[in-house]
MARBA-3410 file (N, C-alpha, C, O; in Angstrom, 1 decimal):
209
-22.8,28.7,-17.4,-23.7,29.3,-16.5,-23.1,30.6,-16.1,-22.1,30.7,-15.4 ~ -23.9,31.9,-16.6,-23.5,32.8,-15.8,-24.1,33.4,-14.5,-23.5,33.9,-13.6 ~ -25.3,33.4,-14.6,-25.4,33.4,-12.5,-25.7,32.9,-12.1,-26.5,32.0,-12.5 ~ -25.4,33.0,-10.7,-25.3,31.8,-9.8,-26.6,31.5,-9.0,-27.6,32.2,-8.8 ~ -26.4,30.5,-8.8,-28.1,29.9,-8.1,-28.8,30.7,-7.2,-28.3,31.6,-6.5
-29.7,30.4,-7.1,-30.3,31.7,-6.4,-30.5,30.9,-4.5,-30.2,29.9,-4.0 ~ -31.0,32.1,-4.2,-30.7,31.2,-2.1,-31.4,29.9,-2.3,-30.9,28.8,-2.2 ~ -32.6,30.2,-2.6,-33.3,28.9,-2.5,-33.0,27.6,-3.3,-33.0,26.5,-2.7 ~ -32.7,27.7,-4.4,-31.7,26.9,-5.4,-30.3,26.2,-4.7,-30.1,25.0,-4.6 ~ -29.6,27.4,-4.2,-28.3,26.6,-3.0,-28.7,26.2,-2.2,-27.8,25.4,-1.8
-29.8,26.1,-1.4,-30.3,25.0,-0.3,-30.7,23.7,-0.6,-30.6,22.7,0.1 ~ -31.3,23.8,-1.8,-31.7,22.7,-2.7,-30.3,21.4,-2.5,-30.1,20.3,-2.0 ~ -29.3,22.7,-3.6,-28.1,21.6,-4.2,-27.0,21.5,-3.4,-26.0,20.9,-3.8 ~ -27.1,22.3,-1.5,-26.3,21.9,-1.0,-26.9,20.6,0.2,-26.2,20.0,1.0 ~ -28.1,20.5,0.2,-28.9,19.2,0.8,-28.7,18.0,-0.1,-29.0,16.8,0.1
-28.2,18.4,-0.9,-28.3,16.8,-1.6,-27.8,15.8,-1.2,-27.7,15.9,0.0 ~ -27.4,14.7,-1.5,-26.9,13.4,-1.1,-25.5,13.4,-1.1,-25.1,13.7,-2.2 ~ -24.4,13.1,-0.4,-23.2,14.0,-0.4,-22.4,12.6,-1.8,-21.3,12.7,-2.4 ~ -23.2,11.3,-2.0,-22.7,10.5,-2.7,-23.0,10.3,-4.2,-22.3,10.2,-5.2 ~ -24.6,10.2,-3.9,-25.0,9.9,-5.1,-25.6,11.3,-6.0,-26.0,11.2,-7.1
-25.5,12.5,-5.1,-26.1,13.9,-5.8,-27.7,13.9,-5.9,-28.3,14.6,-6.7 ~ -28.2,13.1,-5.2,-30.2,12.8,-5.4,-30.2,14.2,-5.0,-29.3,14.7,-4.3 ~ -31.3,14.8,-5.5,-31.8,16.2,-4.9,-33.2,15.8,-4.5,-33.8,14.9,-5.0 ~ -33.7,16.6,-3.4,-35.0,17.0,-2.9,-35.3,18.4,-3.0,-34.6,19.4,-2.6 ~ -36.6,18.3,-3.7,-37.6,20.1,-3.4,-38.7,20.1,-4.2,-39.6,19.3,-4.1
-38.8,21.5,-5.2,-40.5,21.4,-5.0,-39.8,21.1,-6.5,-38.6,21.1,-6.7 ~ -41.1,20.8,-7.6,-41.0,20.4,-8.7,-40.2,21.6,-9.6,-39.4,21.5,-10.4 ~ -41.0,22.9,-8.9,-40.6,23.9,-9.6,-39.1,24.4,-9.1,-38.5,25.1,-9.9 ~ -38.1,24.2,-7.9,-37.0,24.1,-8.0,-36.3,23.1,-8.9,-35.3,23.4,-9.6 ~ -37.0,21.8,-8.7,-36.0,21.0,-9.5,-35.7,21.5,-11.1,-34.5,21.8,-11.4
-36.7,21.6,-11.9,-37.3,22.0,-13.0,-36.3,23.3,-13.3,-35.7,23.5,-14.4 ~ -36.3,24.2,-12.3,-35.3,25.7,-12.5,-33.6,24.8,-12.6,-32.7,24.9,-13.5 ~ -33.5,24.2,-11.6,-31.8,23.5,-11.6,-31.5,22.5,-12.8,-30.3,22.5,-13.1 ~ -32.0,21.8,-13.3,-32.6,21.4,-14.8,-31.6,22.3,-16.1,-30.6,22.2,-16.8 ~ -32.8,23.3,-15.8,-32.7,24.2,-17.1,-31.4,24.9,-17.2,-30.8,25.4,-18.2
-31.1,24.8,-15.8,-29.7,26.2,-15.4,-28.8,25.1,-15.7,-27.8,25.5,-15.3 ~ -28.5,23.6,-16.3,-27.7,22.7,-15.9,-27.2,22.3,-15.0,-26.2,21.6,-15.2 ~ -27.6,22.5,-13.6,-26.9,22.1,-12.3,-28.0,20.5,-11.8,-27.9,19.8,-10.7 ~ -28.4,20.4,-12.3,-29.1,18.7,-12.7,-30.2,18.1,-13.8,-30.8,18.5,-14.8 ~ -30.1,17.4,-13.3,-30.9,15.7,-14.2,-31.9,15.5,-14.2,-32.4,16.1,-13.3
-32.9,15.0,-14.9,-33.9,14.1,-14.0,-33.9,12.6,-14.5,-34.1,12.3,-15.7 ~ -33.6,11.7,-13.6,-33.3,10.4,-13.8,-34.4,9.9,-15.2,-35.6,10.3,-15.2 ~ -34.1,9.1,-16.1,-35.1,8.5,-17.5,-35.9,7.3,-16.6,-37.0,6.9,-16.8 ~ -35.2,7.0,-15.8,-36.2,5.6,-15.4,-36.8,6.0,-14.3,-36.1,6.9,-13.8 ~ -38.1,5.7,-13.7,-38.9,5.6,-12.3,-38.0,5.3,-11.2,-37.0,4.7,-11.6
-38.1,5.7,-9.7,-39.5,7.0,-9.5,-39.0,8.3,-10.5,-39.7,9.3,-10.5 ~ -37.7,8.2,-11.3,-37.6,9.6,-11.7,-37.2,10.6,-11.0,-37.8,11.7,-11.0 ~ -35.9,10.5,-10.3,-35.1,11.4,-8.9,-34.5,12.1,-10.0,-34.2,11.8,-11.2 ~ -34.2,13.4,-9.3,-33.0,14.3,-10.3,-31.7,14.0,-9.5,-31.8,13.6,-8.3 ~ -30.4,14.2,-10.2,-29.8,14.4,-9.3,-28.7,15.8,-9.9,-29.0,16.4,-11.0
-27.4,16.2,-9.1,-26.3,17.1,-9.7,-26.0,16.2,-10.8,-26.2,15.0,-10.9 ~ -25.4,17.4,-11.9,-24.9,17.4,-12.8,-23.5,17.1,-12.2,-23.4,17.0,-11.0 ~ -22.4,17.1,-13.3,-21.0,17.9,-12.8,-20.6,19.3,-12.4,-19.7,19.8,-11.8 ~ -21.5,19.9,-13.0,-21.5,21.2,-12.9,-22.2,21.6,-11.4,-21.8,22.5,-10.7 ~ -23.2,20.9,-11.1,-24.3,21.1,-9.8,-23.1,20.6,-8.7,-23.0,21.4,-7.7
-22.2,19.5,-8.6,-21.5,19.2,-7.7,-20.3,20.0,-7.4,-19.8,20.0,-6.3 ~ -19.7,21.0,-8.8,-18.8,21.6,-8.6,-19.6,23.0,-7.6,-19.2,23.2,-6.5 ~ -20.5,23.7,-8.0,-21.5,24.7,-7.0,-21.3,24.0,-6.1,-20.3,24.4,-5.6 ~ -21.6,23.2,-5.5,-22.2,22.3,-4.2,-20.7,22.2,-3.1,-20.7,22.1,-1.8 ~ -19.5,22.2,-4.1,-18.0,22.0,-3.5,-17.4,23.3,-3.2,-16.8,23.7,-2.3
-17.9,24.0,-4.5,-16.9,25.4,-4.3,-16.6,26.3,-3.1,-15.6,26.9,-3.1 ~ -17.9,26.4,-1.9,-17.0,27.2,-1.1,-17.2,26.5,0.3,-18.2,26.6,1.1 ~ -15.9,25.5,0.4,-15.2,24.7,0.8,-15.2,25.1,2.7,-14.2,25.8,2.8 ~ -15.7,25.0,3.6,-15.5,25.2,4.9,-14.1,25.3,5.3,-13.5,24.6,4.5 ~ -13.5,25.6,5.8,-12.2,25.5,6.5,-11.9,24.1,7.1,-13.0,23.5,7.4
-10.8,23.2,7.3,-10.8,21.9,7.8,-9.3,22.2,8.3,-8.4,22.8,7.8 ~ -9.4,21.5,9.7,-7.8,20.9,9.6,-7.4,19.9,8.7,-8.2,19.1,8.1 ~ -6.0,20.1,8.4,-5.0,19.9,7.7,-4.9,18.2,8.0,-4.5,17.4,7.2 ~ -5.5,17.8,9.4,-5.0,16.3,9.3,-6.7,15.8,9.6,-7.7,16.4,10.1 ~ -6.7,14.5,9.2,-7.9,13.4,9.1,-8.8,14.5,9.5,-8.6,15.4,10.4
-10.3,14.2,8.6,-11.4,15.0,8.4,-12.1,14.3,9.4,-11.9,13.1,9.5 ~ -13.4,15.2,10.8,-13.7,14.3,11.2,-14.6,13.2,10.7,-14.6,13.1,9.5 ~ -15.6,12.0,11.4,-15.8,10.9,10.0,-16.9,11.7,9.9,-17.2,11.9,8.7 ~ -17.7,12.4,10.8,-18.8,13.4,10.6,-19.0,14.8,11.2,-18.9,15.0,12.4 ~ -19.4,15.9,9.9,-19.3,17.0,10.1,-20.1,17.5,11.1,-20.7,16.5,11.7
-20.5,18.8,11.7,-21.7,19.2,12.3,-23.0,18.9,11.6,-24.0,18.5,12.1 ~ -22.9,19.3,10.2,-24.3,19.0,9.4,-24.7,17.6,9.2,-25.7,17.4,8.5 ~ -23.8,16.4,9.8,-24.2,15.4,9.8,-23.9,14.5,8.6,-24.4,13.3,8.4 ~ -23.0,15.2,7.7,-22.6,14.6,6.2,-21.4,13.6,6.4,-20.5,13.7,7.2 ~ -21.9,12.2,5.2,-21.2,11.2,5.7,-19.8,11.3,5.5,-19.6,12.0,4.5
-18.5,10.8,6.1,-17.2,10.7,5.8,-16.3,9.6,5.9,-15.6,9.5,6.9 ~ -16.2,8.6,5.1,-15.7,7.4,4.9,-13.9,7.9,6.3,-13.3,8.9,6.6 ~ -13.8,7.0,6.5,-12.7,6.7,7.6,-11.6,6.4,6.7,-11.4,5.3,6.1 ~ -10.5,7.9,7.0,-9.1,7.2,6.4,-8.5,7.0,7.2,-7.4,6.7,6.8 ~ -8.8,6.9,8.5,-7.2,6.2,9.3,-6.5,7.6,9.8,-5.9,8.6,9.2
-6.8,7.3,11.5,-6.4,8.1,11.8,-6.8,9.5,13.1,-6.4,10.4,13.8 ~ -8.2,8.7,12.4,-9.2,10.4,13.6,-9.8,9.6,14.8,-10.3,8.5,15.0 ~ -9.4,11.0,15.7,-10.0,11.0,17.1,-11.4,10.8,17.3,-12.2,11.3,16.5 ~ -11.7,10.3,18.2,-13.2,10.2,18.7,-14.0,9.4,17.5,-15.2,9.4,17.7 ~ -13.7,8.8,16.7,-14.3,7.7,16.0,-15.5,7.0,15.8,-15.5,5.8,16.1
-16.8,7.5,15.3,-17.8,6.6,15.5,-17.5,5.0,15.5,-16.3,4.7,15.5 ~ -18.3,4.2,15.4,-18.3,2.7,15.3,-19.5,2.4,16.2,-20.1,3.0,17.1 ~ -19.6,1.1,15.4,-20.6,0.2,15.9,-21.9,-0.7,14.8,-21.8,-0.7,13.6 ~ -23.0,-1.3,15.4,-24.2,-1.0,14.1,-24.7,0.2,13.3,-25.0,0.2,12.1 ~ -24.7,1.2,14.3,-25.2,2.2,13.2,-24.3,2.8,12.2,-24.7,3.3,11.1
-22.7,2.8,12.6,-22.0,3.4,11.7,-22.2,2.2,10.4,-22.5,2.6,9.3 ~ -22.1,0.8,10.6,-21.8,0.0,9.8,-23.0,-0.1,8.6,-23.0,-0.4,7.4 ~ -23.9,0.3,9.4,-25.0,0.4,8.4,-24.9,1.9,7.6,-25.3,2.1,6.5 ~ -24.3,2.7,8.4,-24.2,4.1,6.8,-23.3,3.7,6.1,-23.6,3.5,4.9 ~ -21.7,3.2,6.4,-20.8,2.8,5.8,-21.8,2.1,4.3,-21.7,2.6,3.2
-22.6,1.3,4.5,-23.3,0.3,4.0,-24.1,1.4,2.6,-23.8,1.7,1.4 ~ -25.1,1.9,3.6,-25.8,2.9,2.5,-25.1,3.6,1.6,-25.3,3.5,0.4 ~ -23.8,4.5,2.3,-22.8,5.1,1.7,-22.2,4.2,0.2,-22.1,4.7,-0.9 ~ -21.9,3.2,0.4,-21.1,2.5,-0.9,-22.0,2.0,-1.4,-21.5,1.5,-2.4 ~ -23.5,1.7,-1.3,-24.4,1.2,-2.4,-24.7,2.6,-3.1,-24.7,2.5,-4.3
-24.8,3.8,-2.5,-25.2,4.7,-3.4,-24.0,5.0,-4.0,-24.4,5.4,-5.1 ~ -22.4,5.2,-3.9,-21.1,5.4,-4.6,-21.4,4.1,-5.7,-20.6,4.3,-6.7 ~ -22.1,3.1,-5.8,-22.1,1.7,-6.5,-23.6,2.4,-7.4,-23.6,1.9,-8.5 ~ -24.4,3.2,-7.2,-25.4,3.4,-7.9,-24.9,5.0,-8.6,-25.5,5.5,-9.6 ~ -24.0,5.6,-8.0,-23.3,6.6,-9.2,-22.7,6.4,-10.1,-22.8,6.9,-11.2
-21.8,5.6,-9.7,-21.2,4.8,-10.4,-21.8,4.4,-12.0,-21.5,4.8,-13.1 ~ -22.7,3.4,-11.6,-23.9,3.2,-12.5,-24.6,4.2,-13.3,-24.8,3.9,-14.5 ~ -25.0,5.4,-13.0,-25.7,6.9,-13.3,-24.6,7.5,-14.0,-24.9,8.0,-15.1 ~ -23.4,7.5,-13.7,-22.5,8.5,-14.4,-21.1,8.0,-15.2,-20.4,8.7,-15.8 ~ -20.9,6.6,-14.9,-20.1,5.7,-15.8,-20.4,5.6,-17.3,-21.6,5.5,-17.2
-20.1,5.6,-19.1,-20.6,6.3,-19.8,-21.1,4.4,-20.3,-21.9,4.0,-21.2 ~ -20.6,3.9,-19.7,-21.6,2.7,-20.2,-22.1,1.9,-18.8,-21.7,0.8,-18.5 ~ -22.7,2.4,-18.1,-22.8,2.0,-16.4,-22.5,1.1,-16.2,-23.3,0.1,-16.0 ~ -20.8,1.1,-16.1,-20.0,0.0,-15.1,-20.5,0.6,-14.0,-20.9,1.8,-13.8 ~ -20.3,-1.0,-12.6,-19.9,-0.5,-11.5,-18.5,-0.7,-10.7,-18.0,-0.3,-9.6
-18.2,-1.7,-11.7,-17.2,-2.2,-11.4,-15.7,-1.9,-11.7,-14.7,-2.6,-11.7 ~ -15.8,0.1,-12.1,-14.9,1.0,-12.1,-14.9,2.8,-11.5,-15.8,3.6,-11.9 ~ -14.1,3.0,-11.0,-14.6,4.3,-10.1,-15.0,4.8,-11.2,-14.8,4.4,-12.3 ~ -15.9,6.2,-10.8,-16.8,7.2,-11.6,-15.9,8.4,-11.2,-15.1,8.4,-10.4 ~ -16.3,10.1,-12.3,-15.8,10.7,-11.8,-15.5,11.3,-10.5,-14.5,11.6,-9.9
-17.0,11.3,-10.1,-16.7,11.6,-8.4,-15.5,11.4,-7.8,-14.7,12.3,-7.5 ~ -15.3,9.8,-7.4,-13.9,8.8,-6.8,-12.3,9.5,-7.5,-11.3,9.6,-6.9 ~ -12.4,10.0,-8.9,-11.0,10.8,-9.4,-11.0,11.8,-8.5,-10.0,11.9,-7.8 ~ -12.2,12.7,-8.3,-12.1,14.3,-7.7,-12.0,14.1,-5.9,-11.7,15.1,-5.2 ~ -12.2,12.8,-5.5,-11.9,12.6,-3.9,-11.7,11.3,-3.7,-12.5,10.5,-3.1
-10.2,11.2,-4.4,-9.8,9.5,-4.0,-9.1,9.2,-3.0,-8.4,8.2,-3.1 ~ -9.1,9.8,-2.1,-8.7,9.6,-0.6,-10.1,8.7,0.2,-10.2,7.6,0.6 ~ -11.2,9.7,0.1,-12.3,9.7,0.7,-12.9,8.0,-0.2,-13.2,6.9,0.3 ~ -12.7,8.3,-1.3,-13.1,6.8,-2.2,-12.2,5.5,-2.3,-12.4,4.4,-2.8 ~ -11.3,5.8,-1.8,-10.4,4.3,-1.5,-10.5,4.1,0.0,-10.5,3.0,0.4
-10.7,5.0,1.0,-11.3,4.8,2.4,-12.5,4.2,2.6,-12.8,3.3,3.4 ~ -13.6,4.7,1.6,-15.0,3.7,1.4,-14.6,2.2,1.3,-14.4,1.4,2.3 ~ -14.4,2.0,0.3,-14.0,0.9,-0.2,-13.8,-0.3,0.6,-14.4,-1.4,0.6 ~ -12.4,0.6,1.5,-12.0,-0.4,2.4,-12.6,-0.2,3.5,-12.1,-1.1,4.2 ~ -13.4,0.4,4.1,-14.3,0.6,5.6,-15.2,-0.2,5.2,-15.5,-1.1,6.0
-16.0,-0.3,3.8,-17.2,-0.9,3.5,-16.8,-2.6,3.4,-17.7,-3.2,4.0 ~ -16.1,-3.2,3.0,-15.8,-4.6,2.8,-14.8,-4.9,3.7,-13.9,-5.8,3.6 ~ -15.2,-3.6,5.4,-14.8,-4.2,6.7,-13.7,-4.1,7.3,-13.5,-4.4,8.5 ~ -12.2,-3.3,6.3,-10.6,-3.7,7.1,-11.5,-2.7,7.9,-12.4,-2.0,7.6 ~ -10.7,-3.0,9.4,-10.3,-1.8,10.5,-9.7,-0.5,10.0,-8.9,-0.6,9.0
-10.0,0.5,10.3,-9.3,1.5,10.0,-8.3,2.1,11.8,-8.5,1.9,12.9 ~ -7.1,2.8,11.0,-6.3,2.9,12.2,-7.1,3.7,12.9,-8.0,4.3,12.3 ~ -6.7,4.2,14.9,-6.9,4.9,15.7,-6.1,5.9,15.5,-5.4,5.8,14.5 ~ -5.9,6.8,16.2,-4.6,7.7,16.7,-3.6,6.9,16.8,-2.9,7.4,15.9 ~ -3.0,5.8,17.4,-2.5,5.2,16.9,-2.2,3.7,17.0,-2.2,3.3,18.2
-2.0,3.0,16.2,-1.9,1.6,16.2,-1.8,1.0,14.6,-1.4,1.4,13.6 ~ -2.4,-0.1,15.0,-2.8,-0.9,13.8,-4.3,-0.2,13.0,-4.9,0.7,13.3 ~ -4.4,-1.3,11.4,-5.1,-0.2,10.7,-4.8,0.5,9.8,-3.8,1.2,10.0 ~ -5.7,0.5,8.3,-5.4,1.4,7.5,-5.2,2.5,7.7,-5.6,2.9,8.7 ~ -4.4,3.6,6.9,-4.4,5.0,6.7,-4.1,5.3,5.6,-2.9,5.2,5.3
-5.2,5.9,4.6,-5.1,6.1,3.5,-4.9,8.1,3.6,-5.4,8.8,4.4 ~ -3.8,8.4,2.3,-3.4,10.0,2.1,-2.9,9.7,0.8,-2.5,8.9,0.0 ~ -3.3,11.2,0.9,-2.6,11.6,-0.6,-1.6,11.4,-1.2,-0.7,11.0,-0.3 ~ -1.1,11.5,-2.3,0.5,11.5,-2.6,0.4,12.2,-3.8,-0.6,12.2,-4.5 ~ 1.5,12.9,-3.9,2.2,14.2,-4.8,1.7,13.4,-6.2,1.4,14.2,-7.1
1.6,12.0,-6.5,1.2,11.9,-8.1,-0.6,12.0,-8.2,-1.5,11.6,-7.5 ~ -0.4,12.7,-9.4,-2.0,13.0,-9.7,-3.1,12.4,-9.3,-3.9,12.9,-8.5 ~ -3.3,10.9,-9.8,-4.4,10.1,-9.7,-4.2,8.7,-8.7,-4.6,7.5,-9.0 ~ -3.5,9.1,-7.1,-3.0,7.9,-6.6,-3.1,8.2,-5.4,-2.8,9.4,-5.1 ~ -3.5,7.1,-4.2,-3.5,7.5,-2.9,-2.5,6.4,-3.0,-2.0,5.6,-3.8
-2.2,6.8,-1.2,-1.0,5.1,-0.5,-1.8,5.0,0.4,-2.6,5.9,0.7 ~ -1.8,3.8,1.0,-2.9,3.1,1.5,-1.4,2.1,2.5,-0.7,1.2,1.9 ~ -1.1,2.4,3.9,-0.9,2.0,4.9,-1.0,1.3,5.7,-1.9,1.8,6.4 ~ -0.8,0.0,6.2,-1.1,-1.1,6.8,0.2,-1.4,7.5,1.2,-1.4,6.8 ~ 0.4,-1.8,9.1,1.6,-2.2,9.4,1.7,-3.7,9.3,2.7,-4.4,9.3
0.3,-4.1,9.1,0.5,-6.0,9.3,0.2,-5.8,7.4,-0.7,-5.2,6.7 ~ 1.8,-6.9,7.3,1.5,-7.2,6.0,0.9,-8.1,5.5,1.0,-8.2,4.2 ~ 0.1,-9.0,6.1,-1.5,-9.5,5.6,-2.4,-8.7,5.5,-3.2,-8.9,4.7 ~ -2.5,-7.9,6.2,-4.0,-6.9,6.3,-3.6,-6.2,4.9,-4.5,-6.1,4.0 ~ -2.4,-5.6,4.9,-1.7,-4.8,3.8,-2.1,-5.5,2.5,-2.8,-4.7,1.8
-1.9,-6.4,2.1,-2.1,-7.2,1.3,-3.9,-7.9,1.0,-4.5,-8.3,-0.1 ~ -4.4,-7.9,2.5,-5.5,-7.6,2.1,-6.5,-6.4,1.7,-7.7,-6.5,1.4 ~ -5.6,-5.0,1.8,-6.2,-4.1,1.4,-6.3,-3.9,-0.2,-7.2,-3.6,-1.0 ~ -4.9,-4.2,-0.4,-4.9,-4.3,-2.4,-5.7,-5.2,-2.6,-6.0,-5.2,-3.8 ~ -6.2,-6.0,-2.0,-7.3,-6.8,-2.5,-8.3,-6.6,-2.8,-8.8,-7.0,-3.8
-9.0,-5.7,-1.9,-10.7,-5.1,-2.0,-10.3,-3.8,-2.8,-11.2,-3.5,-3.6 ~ -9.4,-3.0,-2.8,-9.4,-2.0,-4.0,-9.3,-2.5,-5.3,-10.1,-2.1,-6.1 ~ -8.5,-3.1,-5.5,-8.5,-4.0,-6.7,-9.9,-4.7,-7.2,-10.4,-4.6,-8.4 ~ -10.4,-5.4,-6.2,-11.8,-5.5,-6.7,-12.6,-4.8,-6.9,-13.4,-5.1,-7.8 ~ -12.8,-3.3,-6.1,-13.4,-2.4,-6.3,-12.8,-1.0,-7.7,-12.8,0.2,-7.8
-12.2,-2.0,-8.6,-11.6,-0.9,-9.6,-10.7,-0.4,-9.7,-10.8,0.2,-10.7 ~ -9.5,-0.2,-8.9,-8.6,0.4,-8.4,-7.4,-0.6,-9.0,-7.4,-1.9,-8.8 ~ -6.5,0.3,-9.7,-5.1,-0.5,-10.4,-3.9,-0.4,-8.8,-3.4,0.7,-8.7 ~ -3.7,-1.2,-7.9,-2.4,-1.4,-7.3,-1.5,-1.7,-7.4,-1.4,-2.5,-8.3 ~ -0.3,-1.2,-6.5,0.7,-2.1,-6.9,1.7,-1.9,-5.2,1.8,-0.7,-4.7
2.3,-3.0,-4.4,3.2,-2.8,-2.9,4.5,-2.1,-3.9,5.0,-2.2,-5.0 ~ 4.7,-1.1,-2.5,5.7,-0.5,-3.1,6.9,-0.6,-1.5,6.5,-1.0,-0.5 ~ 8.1,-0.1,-1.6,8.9,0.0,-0.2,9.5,1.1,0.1,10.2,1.5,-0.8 ~ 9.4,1.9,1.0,10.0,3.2,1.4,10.9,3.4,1.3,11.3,2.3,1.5 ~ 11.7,4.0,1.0,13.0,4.0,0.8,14.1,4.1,2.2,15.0,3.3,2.4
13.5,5.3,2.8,14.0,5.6,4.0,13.7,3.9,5.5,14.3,3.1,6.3 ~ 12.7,4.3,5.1,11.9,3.1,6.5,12.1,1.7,6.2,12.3,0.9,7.1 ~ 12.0,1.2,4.5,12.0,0.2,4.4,10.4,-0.5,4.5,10.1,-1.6,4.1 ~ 9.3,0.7,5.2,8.0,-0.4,5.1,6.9,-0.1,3.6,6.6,0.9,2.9 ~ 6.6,-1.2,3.6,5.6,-1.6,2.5,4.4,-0.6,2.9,4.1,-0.1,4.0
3.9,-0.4,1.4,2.5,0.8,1.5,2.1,-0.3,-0.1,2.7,-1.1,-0.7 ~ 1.0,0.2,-0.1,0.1,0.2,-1.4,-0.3,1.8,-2.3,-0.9,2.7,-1.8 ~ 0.1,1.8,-3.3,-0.2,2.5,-4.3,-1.8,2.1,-5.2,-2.1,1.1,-5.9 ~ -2.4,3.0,-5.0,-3.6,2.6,-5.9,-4.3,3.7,-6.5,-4.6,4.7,-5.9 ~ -4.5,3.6,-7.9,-5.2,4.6,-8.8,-6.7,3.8,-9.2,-7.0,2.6,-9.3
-7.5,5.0,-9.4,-8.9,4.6,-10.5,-8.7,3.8,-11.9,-8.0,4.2,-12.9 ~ -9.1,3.2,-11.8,-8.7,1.8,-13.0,-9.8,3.1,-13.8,-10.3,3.9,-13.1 ~ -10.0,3.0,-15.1,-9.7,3.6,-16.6,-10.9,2.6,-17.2,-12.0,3.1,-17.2 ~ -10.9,1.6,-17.5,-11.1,0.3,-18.5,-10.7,-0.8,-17.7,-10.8,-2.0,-18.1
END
């Protein structure tokens, strides 16, 4: 693609579903984002479009400013943010538990849409391009606690190898119950020991096959 979406086009593909990439608008935007490659339109009924790869990479590219530590779990625009352990002022309750909920049925329905034989039962590309944010689902959705500022509680971060978060737990049951639900959710783990500290973490990548 060489130019870029037009205003009305970016409002389109920056409303989308921040999970599953569904788009909303008029037939004749969808129809233009189509043609330009920046989406789909689903083969089966009702027939939703959603981003391409290419639609989500526009959709990411110009990136807001963030602090450097824990994202909050929700932006000002109201877009969802799975909990890695760690942030102040913390939603919770029924209503969070219920987007948590929505949030990983639609990561479980991309999954399905963009896996090349619709597994769901292994991350999609999306989860490689933000596996911090997708191993935090995971485990918010099938319920661990996530940590506060500070205490007990997951805290899932990055790590210097390519395709792998660590995943933090001070109780080593809970720890042990977190390699559990990533592991079911597709995720190859393995406990590993600090060198320095001595404490147990989990290493987990996007399972492949």
């Amino acid at each position: 693609m060489t130019r870029p979406p037009t205003v009305a086009q970016r409002r389109v593909i920056d409303a989308a579903d921040p999970v599953t990439g569904r788009l909303k608008g008029t037939g004749a935007q969808l129809a233009a984002l189509v043609k330009r490659g920046l989406a789909f339109r689903h083969p089966r009924p009702p027939h939703d479009h959603f981003l391409t790869p290419a639609g989500h990479r526009i959709r990411e590219a110009p990136e807001p400013p963030t602090a450097p530590e824990p994202p909050a779990v929700t932006s000002d625009s109201g877009v969802f943010a799975a909990r890695i352990g760690g942030e102040e002022n913390a939603v919770s309750g029924a209503s969070r538990t219920r987007e948590v909920h929505s949030a990983w049925q639609g990561l479980l329905e991309l999954r399905r849409m963009t896996n090349p034989d619709g597994a769901v039962d292994r991350p999609c590309g999306w989860e490689r391009t933000h596996l911090v944010q997708a191993a935090a689902l995971a485990l918010e959705a099938a319920g661990h606690p996530p940590a506060g500022v500070t205490g007990g509680g997951y805290r899932v971060r990055a790590t210097p190898q390519p395709e792998a978060v660590a995943v933090r737990e001070p109780d080593a049951e809970a720890l042990r119950a977190c390699a559990a639900t990533l592991e079911k959710a597709g995720w190859q783990v393995g406990e590993h020991t600090e060198p320095r500290t001595g404490a147990r973490y989990v290493l987990a990548s996007p399972r492949r096959v």
